[in-house]
mmCIF file as gemmi writes it, N, C-alpha and C atoms, coordinates in Angstrom:
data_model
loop_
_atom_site.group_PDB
_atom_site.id
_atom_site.type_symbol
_atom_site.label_atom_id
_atom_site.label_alt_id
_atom_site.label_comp_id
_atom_site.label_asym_id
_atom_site.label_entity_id
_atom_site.label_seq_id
_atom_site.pdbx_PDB_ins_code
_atom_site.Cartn_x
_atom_site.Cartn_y
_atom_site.Cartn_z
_atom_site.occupancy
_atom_site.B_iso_or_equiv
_atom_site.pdbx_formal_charge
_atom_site.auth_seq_id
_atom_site.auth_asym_id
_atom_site.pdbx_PDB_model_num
ATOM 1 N N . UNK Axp A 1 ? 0.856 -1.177 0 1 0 ? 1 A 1
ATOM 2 C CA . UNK Axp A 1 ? 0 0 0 1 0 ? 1 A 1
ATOM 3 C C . UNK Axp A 1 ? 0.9 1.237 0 1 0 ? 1 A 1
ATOM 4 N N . UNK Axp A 2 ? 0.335 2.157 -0.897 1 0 ? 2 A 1
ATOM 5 C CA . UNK Axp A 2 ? 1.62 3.303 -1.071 1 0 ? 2 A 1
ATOM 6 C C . UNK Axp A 2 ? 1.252 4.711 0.221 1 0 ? 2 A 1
ATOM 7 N N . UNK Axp A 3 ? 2.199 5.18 0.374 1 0 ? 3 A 1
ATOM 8 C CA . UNK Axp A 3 ? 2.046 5.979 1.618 1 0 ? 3 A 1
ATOM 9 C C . UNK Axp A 3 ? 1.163 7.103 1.43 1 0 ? 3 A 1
ATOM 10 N N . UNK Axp A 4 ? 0.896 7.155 -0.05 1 0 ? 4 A 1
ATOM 11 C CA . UNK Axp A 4 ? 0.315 8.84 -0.493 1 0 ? 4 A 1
ATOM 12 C C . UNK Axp A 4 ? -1.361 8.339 0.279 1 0 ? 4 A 1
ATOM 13 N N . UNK Axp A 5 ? -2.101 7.231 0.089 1 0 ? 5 A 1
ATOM 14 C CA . UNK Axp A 5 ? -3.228 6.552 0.348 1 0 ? 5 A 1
ATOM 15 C C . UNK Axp A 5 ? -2.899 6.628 2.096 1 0 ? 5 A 1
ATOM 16 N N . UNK Axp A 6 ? -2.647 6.284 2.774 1 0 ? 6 A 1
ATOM 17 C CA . UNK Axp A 6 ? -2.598 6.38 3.975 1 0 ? 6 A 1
ATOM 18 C C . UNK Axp A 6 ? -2.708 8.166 4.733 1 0 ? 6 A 1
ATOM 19 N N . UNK Axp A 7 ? -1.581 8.5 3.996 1 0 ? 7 A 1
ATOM 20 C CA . UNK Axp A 7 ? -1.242 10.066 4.558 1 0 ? 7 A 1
ATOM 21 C C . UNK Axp A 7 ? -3.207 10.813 3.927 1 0 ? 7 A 1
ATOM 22 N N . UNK Axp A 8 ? -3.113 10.53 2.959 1 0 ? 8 A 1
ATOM 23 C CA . UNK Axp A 8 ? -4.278 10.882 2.14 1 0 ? 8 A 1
ATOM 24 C C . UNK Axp A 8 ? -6.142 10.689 3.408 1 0 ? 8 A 1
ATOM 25 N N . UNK Axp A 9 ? -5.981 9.503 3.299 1 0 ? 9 A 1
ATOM 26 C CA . UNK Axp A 9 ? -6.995 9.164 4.35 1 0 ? 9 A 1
ATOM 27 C C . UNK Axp A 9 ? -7.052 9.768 5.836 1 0 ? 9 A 1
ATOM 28 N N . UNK Axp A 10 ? -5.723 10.346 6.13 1 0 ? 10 A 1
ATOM 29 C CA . UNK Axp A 10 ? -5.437 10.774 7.57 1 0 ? 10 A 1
ATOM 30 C C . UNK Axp A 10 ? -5.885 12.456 7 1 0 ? 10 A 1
ATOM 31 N N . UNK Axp A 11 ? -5.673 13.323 6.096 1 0 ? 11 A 1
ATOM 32 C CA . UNK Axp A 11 ? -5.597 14.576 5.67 1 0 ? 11 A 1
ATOM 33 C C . UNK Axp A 11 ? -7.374 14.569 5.931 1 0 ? 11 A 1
ATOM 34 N N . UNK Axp A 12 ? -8.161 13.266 4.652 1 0 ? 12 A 1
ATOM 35 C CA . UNK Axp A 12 ? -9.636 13.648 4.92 1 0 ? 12 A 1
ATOM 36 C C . UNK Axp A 12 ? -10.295 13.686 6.396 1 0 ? 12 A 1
ATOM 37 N N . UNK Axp A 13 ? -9.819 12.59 7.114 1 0 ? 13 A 1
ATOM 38 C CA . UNK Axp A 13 ? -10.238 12.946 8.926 1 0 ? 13 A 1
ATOM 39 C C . UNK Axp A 13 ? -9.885 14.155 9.254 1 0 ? 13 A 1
ATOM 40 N N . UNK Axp A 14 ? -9.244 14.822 9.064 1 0 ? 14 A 1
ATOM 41 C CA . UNK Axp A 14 ? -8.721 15.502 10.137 1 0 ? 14 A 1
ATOM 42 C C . UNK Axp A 14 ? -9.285 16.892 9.369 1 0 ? 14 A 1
ATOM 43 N N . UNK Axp A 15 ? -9.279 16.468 8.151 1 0 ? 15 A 1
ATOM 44 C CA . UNK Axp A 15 ? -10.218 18.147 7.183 1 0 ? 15 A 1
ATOM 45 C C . UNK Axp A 15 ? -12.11 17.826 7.535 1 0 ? 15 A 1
ATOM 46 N N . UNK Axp A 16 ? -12.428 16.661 7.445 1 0 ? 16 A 1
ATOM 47 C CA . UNK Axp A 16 ? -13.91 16.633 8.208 1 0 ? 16 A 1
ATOM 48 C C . UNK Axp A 16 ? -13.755 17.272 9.311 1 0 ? 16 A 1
ATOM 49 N N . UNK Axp A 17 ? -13.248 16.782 10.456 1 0 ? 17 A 1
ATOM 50 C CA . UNK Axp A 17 ? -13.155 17.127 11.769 1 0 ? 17 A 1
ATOM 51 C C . UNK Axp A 17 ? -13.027 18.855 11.53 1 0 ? 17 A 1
ATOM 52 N N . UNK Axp A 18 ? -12.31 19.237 10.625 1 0 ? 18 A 1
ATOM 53 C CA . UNK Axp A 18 ? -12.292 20.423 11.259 1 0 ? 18 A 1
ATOM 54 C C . UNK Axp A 18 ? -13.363 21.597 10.247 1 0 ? 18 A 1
ATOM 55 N N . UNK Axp A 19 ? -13.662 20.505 9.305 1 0 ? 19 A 1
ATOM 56 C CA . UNK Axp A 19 ? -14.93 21.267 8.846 1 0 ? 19 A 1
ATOM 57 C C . UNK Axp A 19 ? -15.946 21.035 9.883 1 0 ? 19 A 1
ATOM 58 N N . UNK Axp A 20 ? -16.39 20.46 10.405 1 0 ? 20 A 1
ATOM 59 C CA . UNK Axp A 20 ? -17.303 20.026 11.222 1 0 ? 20 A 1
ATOM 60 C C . UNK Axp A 20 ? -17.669 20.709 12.009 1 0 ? 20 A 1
ATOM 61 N N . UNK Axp A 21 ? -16.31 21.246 12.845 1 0 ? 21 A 1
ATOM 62 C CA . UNK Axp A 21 ? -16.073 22.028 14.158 1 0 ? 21 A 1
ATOM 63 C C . UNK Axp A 21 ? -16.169 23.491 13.413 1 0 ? 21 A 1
ATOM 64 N N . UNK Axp A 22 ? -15.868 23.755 12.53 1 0 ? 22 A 1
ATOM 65 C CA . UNK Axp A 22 ? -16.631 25.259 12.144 1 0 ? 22 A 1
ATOM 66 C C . UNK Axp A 22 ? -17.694 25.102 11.487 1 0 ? 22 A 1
ATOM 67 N N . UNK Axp A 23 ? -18.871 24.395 11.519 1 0 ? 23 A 1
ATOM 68 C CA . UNK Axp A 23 ? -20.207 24.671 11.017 1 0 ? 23 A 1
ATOM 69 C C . UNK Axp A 23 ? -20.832 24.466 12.729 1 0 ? 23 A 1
ATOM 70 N N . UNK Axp A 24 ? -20.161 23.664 13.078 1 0 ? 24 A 1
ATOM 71 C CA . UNK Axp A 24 ? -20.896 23.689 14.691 1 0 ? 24 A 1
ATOM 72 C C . UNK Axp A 24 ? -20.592 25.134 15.473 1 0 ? 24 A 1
ATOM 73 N N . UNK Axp A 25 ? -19.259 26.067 15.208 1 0 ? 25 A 1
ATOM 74 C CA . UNK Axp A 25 ? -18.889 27.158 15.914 1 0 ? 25 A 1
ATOM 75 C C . UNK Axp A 25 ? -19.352 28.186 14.999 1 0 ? 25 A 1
ATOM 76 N N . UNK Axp A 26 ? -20.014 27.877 13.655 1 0 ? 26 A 1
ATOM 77 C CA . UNK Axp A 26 ? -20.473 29.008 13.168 1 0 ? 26 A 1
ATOM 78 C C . UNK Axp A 26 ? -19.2 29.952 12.072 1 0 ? 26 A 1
ATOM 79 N N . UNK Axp A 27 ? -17.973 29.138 12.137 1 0 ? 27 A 1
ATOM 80 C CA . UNK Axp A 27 ? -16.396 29.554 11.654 1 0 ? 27 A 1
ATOM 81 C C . UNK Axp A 27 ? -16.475 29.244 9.907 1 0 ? 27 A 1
ATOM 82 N N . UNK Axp A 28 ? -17.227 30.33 9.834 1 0 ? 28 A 1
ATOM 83 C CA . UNK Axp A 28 ? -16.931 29.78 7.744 1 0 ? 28 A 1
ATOM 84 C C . UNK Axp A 28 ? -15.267 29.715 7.44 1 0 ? 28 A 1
ATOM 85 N N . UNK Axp A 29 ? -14.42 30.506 8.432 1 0 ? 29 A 1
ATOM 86 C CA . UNK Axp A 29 ? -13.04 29.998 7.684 1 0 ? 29 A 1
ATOM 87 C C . UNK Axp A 29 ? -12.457 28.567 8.081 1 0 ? 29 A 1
ATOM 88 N N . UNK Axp A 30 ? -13.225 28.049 9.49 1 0 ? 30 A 1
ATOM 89 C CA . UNK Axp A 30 ? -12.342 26.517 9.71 1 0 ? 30 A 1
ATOM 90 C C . UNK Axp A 30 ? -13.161 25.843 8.702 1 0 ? 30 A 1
ATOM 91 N N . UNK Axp A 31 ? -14.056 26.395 8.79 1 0 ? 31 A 1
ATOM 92 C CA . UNK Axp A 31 ? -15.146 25.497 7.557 1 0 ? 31 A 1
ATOM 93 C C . UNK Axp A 31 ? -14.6 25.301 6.573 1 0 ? 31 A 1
ATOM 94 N N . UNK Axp A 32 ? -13.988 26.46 5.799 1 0 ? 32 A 1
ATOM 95 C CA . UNK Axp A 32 ? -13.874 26.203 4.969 1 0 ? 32 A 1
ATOM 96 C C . UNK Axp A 32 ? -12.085 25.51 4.714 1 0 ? 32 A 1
ATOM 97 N N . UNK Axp A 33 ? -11.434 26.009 5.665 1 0 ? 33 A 1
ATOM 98 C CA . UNK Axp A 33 ? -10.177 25.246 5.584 1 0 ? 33 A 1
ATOM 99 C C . UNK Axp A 33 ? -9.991 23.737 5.467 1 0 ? 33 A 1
ATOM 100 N N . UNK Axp A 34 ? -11.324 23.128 6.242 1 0 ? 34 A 1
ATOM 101 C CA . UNK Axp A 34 ? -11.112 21.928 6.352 1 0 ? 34 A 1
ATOM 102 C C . UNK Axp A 34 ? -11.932 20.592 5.195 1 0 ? 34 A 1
ATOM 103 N N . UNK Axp A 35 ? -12.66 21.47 4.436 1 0 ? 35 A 1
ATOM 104 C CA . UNK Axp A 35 ? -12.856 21.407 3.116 1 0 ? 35 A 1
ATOM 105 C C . UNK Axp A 35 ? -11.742 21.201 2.538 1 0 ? 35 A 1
ATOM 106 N N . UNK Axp A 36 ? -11.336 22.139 2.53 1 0 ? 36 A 1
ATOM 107 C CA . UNK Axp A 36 ? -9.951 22.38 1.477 1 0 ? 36 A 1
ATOM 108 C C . UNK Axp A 36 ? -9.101 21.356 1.714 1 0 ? 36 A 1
ATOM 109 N N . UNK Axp A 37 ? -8.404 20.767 3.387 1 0 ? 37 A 1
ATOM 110 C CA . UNK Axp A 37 ? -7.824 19.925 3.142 1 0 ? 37 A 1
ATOM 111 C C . UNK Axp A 37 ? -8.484 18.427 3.491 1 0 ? 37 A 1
ATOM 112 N N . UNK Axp A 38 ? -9.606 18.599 2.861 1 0 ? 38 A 1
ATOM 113 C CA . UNK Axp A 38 ? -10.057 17.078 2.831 1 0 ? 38 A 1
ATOM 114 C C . UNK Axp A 38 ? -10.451 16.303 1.15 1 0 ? 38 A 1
ATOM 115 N N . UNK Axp A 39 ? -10.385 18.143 0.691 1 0 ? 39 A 1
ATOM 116 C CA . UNK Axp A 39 ? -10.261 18.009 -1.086 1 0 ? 39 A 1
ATOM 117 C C . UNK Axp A 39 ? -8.678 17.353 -1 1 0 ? 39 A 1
ATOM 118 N N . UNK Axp A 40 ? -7.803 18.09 -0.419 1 0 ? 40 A 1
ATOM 119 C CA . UNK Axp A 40 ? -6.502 17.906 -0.829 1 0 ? 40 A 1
ATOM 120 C C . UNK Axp A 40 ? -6.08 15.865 -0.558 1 0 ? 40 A 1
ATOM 121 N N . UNK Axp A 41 ? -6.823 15.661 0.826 1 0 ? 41 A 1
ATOM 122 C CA . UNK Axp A 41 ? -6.424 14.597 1.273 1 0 ? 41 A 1
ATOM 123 C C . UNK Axp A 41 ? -6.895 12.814 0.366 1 0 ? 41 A 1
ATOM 124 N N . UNK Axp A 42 ? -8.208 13.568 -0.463 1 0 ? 42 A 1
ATOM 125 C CA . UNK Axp A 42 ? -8.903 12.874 -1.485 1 0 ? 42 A 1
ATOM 126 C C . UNK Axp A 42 ? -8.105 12.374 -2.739 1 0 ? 42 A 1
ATOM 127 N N . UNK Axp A 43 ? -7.45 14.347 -2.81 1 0 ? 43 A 1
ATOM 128 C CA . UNK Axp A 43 ? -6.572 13.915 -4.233 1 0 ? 43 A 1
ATOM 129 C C . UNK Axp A 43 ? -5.256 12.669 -4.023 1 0 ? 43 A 1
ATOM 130 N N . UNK Axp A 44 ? -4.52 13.239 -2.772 1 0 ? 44 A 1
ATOM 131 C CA . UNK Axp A 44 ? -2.961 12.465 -2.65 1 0 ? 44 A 1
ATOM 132 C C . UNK Axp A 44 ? -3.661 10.82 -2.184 1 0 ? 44 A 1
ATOM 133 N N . UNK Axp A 45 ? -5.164 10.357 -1.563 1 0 ? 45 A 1
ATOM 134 C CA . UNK Axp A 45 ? -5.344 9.109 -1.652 1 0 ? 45 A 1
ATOM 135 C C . UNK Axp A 45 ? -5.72 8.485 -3.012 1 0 ? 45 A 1
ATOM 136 N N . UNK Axp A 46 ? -6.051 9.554 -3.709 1 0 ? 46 A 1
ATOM 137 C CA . UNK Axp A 46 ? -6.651 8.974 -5.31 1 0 ? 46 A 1
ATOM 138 C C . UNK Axp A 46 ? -4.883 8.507 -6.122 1 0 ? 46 A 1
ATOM 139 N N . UNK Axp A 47 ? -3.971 9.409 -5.87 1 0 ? 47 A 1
ATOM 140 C CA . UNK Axp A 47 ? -2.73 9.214 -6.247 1 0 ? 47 A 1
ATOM 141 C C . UNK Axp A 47 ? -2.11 7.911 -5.686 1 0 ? 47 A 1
ATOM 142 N N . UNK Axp A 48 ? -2.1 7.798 -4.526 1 0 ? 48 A 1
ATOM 143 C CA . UNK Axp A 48 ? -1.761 6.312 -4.233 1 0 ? 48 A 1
ATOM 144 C C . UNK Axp A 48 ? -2.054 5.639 -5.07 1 0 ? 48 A 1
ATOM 145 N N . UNK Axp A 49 ? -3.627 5.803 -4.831 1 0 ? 49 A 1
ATOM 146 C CA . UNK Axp A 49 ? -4.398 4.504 -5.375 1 0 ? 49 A 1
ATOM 147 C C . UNK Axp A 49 ? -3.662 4.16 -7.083 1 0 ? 49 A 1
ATOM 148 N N . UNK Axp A 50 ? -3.409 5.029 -7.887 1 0 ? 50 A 1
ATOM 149 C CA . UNK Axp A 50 ? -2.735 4.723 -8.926 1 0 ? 50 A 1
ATOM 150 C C . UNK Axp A 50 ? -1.208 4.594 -8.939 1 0 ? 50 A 1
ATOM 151 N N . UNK Axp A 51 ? -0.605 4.874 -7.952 1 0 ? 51 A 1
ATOM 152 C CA . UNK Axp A 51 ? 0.754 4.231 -7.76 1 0 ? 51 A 1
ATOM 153 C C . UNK Axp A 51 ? 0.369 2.816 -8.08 1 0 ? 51 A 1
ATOM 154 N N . UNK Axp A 52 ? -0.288 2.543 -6.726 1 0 ? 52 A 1
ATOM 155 C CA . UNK Axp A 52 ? -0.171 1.263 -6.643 1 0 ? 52 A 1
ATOM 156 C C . UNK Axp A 52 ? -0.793 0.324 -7.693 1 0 ? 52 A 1
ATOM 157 N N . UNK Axp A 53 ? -1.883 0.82 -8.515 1 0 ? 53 A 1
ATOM 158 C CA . UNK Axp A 53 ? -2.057 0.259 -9.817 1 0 ? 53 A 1
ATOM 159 C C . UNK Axp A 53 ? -1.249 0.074 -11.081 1 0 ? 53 A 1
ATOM 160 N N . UNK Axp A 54 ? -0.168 1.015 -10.924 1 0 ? 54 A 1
ATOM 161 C CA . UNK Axp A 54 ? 1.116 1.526 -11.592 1 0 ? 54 A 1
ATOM 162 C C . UNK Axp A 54 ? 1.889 -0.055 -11.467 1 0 ? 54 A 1
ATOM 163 N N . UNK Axp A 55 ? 2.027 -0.209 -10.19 1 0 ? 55 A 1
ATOM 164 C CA . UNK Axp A 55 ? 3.458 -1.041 -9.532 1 0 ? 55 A 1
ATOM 165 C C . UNK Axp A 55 ? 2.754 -1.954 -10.027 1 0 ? 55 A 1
ATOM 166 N N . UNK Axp A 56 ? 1.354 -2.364 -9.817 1 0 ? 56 A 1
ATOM 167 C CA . UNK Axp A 56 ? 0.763 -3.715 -10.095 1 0 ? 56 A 1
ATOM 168 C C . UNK Axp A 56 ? 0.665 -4.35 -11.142 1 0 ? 56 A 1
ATOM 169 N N . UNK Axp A 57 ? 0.656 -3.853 -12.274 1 0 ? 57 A 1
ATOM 170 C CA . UNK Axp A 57 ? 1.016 -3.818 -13.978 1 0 ? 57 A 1
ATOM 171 C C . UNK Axp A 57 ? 2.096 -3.89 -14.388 1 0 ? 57 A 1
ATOM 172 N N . UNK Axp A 58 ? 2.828 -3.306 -13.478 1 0 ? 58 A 1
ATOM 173 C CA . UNK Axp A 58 ? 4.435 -3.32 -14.223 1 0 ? 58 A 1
ATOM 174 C C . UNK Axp A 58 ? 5.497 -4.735 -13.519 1 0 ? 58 A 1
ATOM 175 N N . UNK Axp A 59 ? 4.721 -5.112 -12.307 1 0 ? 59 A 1
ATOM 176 C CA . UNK Axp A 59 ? 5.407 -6.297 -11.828 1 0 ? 59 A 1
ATOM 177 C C . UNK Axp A 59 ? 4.725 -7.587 -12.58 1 0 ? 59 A 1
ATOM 178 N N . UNK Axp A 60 ? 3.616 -7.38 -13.424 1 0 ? 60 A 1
ATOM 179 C CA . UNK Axp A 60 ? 3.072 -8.463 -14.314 1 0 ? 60 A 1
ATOM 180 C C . UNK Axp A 60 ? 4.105 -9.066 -15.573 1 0 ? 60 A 1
């Protein structure tokens, strides 16, 4: 499993969580920060995910 998928999955928790905590405090900027890095944390797990489809084809 490639590390971008792991780190990736840890970025979307922690960007929910903190979107979360600014719609509950009323904070459109944590809101929206944590959007942002749960977009970001989506992309670098989508990138794994094709590493590792990468490696899996090429060790065939």
């Amino acid at each position: 499993m490639d590390k971008n998928r792991i780190e990736g999955a840890a970025k979307q928790l922690k960007g929910s969580v903190k979107e979360a905590m600014g719609k509950v405090t009323g904070n459109r900027v944590k809101q929206a920060e944590g959007a942002a890095e749960r977009l970001a944390g989506t992309m670098q797990a989508k990138l794994g995910e094709a590493a590792d489809a990468l490696r899996g084809r090429v060790k065939r």
